[in-house]
TORFIDREN-272949 format. One line per 2 residues: number of its first residue (from 1); their letters; for each residue x, y, z of C-alpha. Coordinates in steps of 0.05 Angstrom, whole numbers, always signed. Layout:
NUM> A> X:Y:Z | ...
# end
This chain:
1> XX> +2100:+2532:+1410 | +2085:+2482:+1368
3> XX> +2034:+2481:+1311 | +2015:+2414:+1291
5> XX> +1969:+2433:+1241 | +1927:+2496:+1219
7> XX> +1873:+2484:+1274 | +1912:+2456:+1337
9> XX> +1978:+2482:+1369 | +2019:+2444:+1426
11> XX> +2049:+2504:+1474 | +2081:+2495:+1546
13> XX> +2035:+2519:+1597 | +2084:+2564:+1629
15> XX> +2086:+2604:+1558 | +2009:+2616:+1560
17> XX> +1996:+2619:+1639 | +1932:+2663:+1614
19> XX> +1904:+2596:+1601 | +1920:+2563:+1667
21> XX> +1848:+2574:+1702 | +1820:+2541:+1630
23> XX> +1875:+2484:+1637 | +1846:+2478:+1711
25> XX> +1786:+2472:+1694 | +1799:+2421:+1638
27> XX> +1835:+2378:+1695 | +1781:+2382:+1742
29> XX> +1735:+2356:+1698 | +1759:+2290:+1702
31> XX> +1803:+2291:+1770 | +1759:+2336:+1812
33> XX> +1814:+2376:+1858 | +1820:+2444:+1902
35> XX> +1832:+2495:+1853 | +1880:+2518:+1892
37> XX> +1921:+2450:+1897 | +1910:+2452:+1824
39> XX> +1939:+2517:+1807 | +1999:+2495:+1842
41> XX> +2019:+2426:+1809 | +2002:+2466:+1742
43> XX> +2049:+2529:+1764 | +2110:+2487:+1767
45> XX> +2111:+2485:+1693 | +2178:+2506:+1663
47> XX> +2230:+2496:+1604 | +2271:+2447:+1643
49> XX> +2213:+2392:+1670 | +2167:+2384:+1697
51> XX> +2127:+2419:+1642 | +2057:+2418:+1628
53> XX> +2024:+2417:+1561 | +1966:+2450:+1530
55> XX> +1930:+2431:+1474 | +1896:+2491:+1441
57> XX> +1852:+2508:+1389 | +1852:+2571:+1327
59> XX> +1810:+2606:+1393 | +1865:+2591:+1441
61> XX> +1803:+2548:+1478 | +1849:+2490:+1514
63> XX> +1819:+2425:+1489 | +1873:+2374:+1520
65> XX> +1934:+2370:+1573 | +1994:+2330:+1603
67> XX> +2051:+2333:+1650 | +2119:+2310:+1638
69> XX> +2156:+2301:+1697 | +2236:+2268:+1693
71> XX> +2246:+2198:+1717 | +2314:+2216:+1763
73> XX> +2334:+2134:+1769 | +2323:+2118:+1695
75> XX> +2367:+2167:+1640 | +2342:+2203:+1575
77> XX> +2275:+2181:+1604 | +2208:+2216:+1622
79> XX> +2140:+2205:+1658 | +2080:+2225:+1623
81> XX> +2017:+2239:+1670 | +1950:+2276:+1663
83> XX> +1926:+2263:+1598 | +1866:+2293:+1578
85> XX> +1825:+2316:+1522 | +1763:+2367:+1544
87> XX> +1700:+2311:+1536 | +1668:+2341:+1480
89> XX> +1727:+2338:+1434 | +1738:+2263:+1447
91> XX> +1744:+2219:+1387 | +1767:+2260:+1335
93> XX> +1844:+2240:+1347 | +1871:+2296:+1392
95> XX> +1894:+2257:+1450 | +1940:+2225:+1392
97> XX> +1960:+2292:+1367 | +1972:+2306:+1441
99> XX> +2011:+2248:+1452 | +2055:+2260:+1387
101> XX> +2067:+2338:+1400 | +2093:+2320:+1472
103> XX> +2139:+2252:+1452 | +2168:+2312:+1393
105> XX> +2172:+2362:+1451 | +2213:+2312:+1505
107> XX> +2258:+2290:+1442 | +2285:+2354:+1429
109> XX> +2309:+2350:+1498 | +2345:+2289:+1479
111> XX> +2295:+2245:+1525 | +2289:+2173:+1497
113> XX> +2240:+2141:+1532 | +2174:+2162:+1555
115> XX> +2139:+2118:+1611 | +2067:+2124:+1629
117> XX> +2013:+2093:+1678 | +1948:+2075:+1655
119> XX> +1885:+2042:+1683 | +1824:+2031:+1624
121> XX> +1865:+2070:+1571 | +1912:+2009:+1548
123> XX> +1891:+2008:+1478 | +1892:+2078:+1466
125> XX> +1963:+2071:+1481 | +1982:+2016:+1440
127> XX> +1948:+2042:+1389 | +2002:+2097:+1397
129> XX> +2072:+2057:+1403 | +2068:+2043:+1471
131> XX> +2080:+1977:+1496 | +2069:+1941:+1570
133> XX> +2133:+1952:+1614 | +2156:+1923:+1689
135> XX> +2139:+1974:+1744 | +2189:+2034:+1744
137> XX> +2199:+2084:+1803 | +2169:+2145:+1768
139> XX> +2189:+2200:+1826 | +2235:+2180:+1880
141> XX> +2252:+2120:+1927 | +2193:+2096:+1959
143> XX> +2135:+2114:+1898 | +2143:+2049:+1864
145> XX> +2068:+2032:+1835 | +2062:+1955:+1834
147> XX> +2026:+1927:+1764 | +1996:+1862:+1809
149> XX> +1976:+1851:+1875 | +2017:+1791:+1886
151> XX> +2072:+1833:+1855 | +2062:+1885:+1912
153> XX> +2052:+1832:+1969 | +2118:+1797:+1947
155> XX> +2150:+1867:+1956 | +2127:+1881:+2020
157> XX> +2147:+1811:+2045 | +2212:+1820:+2016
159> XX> +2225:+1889:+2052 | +2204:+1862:+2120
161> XX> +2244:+1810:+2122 | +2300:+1856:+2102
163> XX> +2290:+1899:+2175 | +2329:+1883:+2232
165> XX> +2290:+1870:+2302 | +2225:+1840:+2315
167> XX> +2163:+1863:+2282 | +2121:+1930:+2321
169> XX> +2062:+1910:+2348 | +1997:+1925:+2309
171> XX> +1958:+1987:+2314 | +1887:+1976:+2351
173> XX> +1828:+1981:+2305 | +1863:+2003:+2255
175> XX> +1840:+2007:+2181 | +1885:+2006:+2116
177> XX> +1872:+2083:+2081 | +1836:+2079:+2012
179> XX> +1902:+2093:+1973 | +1933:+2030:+2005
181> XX> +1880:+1981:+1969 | +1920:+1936:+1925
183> XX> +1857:+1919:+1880 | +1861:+1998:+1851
185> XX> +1935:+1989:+1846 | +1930:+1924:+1816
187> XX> +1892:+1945:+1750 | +1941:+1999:+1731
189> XX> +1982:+1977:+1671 | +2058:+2008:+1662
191> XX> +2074:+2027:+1594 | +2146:+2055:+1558
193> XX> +2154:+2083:+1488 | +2225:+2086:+1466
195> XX> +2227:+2144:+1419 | +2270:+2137:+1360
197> X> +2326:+2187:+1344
# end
């Protein structure tokens, strides 16, 4: 656990997992999901990452969350996801307090950078050390998240001329899947802090 001040502790989720359905519900909020798909991304939570963490009040009410997952390709380094502060508690500087707890948590752990994606949250990020970074593989080989849609197309050009053979024929009627539109992936801005030792 850590106490950031009289009012507000910072504890790993899987240290509290009383407080997971609250934590669900916190995430839901904003990311609408099966509970039950929820419960599971949040039960992975352990000492050695990914780990969730809860922001929490005197009256252990959680009031803010965030993942941190390892970045396998890129060492001493981190991905921070899911951060949230409950609605009404917005503007009173948690998410920073959030944001500082976790960077203290992750550097304990001897992690030195800590990489985030946001879309519509740039500022509050700056405003926190973080600067604009390339696109980084958060997860595993084939998760890349493009910054630009000329970026991505360039990409894609560049992989199919790397295949051998000619080009399969294209599916009838077929329609690209909403998580394929390059205008949603296009707006989402990369970000790195590198925490000092």
């Amino acid at each position: 656990m850590t106490t950031i001040d009289k009012e507000y502790a910072i504890v790993p989720l899987h240290q509290r997992f009383d407080l997971i359905q609250d934590c669900c519900a916190l995430l839901n909020s904003e990311w609408p999901r099966s509970e039950s798909a929820r419960l599971k991304s949040l039960n992975v939570s352990c000492d050695e990452f990914p780990t969730c963490l809860i922001l929490i009040n005197e009256e252990d009410r959680v009031l803010g969350h965030c993942k941190i997952s390892l970045i396998p390709r890129l060492r001493h380094s981190c991905f921070i996801q899911s951060v949230i502060i409950d609605y009404q508690c917005r503007s009173q500087g948690l998410g920073s307090k959030l944001l500082r707890g976790a960077e203290e948590y992750v550097a304990k752990k001897g992690i030195k950078n800590v990489y985030l994606i946001t879309k519509g949250q740039e500022v509050f990020y700056l405003k926190n050390g973080y600067k604009t970074c390339d696109p980084f593989k958060a997860y595993g080989i084939n998760d890349v998240v493009y910054s630009t849609a000329a970026f991505t197309k360039a990409k894609l050009r560049e992989k199919s001329t790397q295949c051998a053979g000619p080009p399969p024929p294209p599916m009838p009627n077929f329609q690209m899947p909403k998580f394929f539109d390059l205008s949603v992936i296009a707006h989402r801005t990369h970000m790195v802090k590198k925490l000092s030792c």
